[in-house]
KOLVOSE-113537 format. One line per 8 residues: number of its first residue (from 1); their letters; for each residue x, y, z of N, C-alpha, C, CB. Coordinates in nm, 3 decimals, padded with zeros to 5 digits. Glycine has a CB too. Example, Ala and Ser with C-alpha at 12.3 -4.5 7.8 and 13.67 -1.06 7.14 Angstrom:
2
1) AS) 01.319,-00.569,00.780,01.230,-00.450,00.780,01.320,-00.330,00.780,01.131,-00.447,00.905 ~ 01.285,-00.225,00.708,01.367,-00.106,00.714,01.290,00.003,00.787,01.408,-00.060,00.572;
! end
This chain:
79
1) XXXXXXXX) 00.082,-00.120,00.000,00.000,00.000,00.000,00.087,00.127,00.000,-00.094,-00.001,00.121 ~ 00.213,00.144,00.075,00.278,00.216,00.089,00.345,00.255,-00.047,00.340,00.180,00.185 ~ 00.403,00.152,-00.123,00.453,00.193,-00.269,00.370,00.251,-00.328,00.492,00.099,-00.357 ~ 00.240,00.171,-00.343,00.150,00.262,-00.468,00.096,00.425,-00.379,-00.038,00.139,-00.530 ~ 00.076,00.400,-00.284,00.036,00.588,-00.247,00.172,00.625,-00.297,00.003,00.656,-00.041 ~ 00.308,00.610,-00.262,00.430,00.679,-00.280,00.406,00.713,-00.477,00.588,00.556,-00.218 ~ 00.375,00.570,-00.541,00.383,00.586,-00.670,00.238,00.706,-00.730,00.380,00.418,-00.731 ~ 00.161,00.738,-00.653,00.046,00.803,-00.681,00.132,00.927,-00.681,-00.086,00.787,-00.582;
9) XXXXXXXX) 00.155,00.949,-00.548,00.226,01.134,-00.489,00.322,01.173,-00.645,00.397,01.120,-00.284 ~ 00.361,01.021,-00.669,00.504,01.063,-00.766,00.455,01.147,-00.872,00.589,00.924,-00.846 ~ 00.346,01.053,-00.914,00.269,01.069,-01.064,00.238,01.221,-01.024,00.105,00.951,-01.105 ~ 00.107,01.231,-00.920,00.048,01.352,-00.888,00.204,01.508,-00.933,-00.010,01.323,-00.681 ~ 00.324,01.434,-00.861,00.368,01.550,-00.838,00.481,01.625,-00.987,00.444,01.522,-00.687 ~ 00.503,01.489,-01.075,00.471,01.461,-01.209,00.407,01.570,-01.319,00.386,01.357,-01.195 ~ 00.265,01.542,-01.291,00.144,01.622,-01.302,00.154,01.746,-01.289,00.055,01.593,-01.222 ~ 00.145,01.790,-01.154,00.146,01.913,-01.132,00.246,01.989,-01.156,00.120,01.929,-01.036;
17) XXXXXXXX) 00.412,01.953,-01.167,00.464,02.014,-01.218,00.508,02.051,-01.392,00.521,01.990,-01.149 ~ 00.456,01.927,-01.408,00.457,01.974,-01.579,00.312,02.084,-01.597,00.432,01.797,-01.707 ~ 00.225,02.045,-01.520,00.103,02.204,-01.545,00.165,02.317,-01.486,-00.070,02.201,-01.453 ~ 00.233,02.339,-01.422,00.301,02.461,-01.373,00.397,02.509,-01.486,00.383,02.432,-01.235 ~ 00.501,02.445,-01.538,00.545,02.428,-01.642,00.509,02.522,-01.755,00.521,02.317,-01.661 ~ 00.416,02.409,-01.794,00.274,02.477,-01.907,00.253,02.588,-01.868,00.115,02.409,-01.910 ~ 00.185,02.618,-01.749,00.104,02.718,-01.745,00.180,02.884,-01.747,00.021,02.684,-01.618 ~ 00.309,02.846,-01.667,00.452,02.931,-01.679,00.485,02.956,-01.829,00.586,02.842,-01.610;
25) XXXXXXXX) 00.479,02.830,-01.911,00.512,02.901,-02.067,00.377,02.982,-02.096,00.541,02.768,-02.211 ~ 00.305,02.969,-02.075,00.149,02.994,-02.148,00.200,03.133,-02.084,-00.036,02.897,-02.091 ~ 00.196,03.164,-01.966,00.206,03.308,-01.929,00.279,03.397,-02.025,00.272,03.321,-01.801 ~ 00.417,03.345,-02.019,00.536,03.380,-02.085,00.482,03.447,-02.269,00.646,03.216,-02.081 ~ 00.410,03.378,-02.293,00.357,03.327,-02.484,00.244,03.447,-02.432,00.271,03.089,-02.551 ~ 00.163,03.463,-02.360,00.071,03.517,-02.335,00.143,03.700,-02.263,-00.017,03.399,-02.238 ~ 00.236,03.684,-02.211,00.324,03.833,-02.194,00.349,03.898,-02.333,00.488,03.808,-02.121 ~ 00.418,03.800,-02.430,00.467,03.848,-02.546,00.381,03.876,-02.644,00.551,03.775,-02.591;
33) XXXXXXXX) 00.252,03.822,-02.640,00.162,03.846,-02.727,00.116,03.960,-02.671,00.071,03.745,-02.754 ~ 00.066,04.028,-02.576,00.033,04.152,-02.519,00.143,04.219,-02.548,-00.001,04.156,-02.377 ~ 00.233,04.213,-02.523,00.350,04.328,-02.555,00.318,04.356,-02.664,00.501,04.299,-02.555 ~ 00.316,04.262,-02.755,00.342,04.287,-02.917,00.183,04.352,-02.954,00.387,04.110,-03.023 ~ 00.037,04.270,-02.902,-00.050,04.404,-02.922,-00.053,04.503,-02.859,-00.160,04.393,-02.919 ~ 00.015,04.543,-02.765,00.022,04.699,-02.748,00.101,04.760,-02.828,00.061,04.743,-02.626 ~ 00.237,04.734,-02.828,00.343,04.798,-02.936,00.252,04.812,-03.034,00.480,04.708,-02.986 ~ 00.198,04.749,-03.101,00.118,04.742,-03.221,-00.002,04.907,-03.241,00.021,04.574,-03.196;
41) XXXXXXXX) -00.043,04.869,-03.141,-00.172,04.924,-03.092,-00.087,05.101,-03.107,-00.236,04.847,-02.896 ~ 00.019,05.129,-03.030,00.151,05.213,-03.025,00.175,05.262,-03.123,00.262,05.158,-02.996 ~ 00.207,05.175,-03.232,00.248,05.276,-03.320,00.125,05.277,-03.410,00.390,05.248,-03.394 ~ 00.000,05.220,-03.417,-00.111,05.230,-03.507,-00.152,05.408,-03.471,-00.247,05.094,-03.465 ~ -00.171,05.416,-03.343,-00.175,05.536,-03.298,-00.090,05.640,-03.336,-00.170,05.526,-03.191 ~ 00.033,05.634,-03.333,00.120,05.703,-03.382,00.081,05.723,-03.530,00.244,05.645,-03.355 ~ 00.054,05.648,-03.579,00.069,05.707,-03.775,-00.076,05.743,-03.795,00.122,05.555,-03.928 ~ -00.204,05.754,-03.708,-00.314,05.795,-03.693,-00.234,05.940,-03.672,-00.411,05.719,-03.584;
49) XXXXXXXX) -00.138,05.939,-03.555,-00.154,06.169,-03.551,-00.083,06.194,-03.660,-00.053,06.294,-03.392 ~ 00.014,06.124,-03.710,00.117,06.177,-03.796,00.007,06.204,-03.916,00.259,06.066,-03.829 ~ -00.068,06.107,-03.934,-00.178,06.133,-04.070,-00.241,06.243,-04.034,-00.299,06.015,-04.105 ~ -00.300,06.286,-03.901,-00.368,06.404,-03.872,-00.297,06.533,-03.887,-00.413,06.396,-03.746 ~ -00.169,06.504,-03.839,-00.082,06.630,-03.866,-00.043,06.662,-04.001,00.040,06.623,-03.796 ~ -00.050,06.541,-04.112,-00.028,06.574,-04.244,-00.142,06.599,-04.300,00.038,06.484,-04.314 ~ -00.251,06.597,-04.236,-00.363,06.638,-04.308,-00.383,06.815,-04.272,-00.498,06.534,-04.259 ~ -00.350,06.847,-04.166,-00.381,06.984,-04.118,-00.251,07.063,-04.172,-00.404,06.993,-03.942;
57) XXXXXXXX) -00.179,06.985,-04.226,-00.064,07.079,-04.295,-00.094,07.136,-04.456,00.082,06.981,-04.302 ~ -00.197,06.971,-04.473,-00.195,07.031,-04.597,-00.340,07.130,-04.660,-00.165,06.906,-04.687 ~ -00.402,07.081,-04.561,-00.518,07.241,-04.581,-00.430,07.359,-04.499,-00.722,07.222,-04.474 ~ -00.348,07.413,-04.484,-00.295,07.516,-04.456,-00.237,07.569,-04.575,-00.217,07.499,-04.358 ~ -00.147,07.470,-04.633,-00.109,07.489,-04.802,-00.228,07.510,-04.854,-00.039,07.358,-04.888 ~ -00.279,07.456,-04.850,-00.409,07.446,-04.958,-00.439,07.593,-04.922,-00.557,07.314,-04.927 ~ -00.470,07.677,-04.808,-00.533,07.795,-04.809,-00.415,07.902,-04.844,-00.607,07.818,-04.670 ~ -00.310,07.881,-04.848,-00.209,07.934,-04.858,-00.196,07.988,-05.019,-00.113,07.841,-04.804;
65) XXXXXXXX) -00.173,07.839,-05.110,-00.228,07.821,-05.200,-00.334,07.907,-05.303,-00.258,07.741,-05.158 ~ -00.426,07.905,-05.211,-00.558,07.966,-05.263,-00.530,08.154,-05.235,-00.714,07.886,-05.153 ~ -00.493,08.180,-05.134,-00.428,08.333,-05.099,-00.326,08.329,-05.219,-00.340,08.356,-04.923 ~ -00.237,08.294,-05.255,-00.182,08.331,-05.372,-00.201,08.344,-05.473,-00.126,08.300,-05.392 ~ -00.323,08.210,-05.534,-00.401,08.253,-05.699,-00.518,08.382,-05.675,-00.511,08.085,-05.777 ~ -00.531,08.403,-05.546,-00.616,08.504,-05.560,-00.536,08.652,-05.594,-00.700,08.504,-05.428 ~ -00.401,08.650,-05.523,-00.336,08.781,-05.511,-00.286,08.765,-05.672,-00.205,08.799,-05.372 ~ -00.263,08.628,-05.739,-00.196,08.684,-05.857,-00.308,08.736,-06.019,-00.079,08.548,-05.893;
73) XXXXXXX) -00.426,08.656,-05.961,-00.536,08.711,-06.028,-00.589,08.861,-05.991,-00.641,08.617,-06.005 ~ -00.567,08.919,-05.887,-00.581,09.022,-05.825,-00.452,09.135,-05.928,-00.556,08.981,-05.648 ~ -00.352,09.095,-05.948,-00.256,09.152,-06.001,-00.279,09.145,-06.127,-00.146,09.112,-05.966 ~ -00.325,08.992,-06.230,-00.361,09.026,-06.327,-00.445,09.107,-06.379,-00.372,08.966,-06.353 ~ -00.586,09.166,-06.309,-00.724,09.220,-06.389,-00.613,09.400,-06.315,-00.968,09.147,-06.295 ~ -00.527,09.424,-06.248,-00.514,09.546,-06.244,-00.434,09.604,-06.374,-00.454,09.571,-06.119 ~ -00.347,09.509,-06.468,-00.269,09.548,-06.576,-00.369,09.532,-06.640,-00.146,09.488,-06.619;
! end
């Protein structure tokens, strides 16, 4: 009786440490996958302002733009 409980504990302890194991990589696989969707998430955000900032640059040209064909049409009808 004494061997097989001893051979049970063995198995059990067997068991439980290969699920600790597992569950230690799973964390690990499960850290790096969060890292990597945030980084992600990080720079998606990032090229969202950079697009916003290239968009508000370029309606500034654009009005800029438009102030100049007006001043040079303005100059043409005076000759």
């Amino acid at each position: 009786m004494a061997t097989a409980n001893n051979l049970n504990a063995e198995t059990l302890y067997k068991v439980a440490n290969a699920t600790y194991k597992f569950v230690k990589g799973q964390n690990r696989l499960n850290t790096v996958i969060w890292l990597s969707l945030v980084g992600s998430l990080m720079l998606i955000d990032m090229n969202h302002k950079a697009i916003e900032n290239l968009r508000a640059q370029n309606l500034i040209l654009a009005k800029e733009i438009d102030k100049l064909k007006l001043n040079e049409n303005a100059e043409e009808t005076e000759m």
